[in-house]
N, C-alpha and C positions, 0 to 999 in steps of 0.2 A: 522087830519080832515078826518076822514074815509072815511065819510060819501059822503065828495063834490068830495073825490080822485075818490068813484064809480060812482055818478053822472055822473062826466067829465068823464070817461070811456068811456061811453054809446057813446057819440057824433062820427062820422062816421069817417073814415080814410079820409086819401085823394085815391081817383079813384088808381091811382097806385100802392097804399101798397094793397089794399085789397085781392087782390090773392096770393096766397102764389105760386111760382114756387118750393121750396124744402118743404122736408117732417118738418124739424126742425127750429123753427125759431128765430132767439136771438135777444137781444137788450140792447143798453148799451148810456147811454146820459149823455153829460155833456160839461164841455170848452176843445177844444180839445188845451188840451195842452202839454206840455212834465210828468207835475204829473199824469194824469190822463191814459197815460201809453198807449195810442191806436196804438201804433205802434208795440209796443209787444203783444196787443187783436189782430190785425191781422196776423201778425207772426203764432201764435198759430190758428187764425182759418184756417192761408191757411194749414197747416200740418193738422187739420181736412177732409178739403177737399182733401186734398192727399191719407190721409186713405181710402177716400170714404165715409165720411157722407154725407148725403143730408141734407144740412144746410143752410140756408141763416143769414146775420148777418144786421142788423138797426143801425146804429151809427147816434144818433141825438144830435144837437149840431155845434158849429161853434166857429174858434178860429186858432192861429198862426200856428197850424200843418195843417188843412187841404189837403194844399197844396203838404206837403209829405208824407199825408197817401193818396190823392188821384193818386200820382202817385204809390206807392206802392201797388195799390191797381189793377191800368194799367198794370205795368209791369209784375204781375205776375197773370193776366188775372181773375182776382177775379172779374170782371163788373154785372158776372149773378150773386152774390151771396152775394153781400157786398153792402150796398146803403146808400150812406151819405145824408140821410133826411136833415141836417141843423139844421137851430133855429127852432121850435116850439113853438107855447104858452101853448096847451095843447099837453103833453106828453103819457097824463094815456092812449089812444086810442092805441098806437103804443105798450104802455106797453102790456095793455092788448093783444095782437092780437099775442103777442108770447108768448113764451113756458117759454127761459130761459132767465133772467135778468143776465147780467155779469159785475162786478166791475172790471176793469183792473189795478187799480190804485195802483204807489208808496205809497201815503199818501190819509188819509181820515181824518176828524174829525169824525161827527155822520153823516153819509149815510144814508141821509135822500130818496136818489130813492132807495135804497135796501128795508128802510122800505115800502115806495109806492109800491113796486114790490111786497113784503109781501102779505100787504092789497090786490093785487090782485088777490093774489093767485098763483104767480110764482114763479116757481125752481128757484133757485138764484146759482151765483157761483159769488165767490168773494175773493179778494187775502185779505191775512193779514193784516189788514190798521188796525188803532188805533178804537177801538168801534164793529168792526165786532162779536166777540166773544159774545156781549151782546146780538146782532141781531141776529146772527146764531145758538147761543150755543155754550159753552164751548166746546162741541164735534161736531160740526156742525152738531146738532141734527137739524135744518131747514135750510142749505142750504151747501155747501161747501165749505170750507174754503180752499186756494193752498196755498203752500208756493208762496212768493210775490216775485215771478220769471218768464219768458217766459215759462220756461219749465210746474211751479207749475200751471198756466194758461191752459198752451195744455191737462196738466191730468185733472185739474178740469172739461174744457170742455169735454174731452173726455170720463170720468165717467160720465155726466151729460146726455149726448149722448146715454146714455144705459134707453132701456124704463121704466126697475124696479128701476133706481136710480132716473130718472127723475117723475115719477108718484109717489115716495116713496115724494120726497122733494117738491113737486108740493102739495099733502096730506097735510104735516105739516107746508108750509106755509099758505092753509087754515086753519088747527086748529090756528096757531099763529094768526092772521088775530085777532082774537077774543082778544086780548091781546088790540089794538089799537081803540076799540070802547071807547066814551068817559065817559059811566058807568063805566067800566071797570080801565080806569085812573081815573079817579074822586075817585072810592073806595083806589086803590092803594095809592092814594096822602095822605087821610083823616087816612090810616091804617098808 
């Protein structure tokens, strides 16, 4: 549903997301639970932030880890740069208002926010889950693909972090974009 994903875009953040305090800004939503892998997305973002990127990260979403990604999150002083938004109803605002869409996850079926992220026109980075290669390309011709490790995570961000790889993949997930208009499936289906 292209169409309503850009719709619901448009509608306003909440007052506190809207400023961005770093230059880069990611986002990653889903059940925080042990598949979904958020305790190795910040592993790897705080080694971003060691490097020196000016990054900030969105994890929306609510669920049994919480509580030990928000202290992981204390201990290692990640407060200005990591914000656990929660549940949402509409997501595509916070999508939209970043840069890069990140999948951390063990397991996937069809990733279905990657494609949302697509549609909006965001860099993607995403680990090797089941369907990504369809969404990405065989050679992550639209987005990145890491090996589905902590470490495959730190690279993919940290390639994604460079501004010709991120404006290359940010490009082609607009052309892809055009893939998900419902002319465009409706032909494919009847072909």
């Amino acid at each position: 549903e292209k169409e309503k994903i850009l719709t619901l875009s448009e509608e306003e953040l909440p007052e506190e997301y809207k400023n961005r305090k770093h230059q880069i800004r990611m986002v990653s939503l889903g059940t925080l639970n042990k598949r979904k892998s958020y305790d190795r997305l910040l592993v790897a973002f705080n080694r971003l932030i060691k490097d020196g990127w000016d990054t900030e990260l969105m994890i929306l979403g609510c669920g049994e880890e919480q509580d030990s990604l928000q202290s992981y999150i204390k201990e290692n002083g990640l407060e200005d740069y990591v914000y656990m938004v929660g549940f949402v109803h509409n997501p595509y605002p916070f999508v939209k208002s970043a840069d890069i869409y990140v999948c951390s996850s063990y397991a996937e079926g069809y990733n279905t926010a990657v494609t949302e992220a697509l549609i909006l026109g965001k860099a993607v980075v995403s680990t090797e889950v089941s369907g990504i290669r369809e969404q990405l390309g065989e050679y992550s011709e639209y987005g990145i693909i890491t090996e589905n490790s902590g470490n495959g995570i730190y690279k993919g961000l940290s390639e994604m972090c460079k501004v010709e790889s991120f404006r290359k993949y940010q490009e082609s997930a607009q052309r892809l974009s055009e893939r998900y208009n419902l002319q465009n499936q409706m032909k494919d289906f009847f072909d």
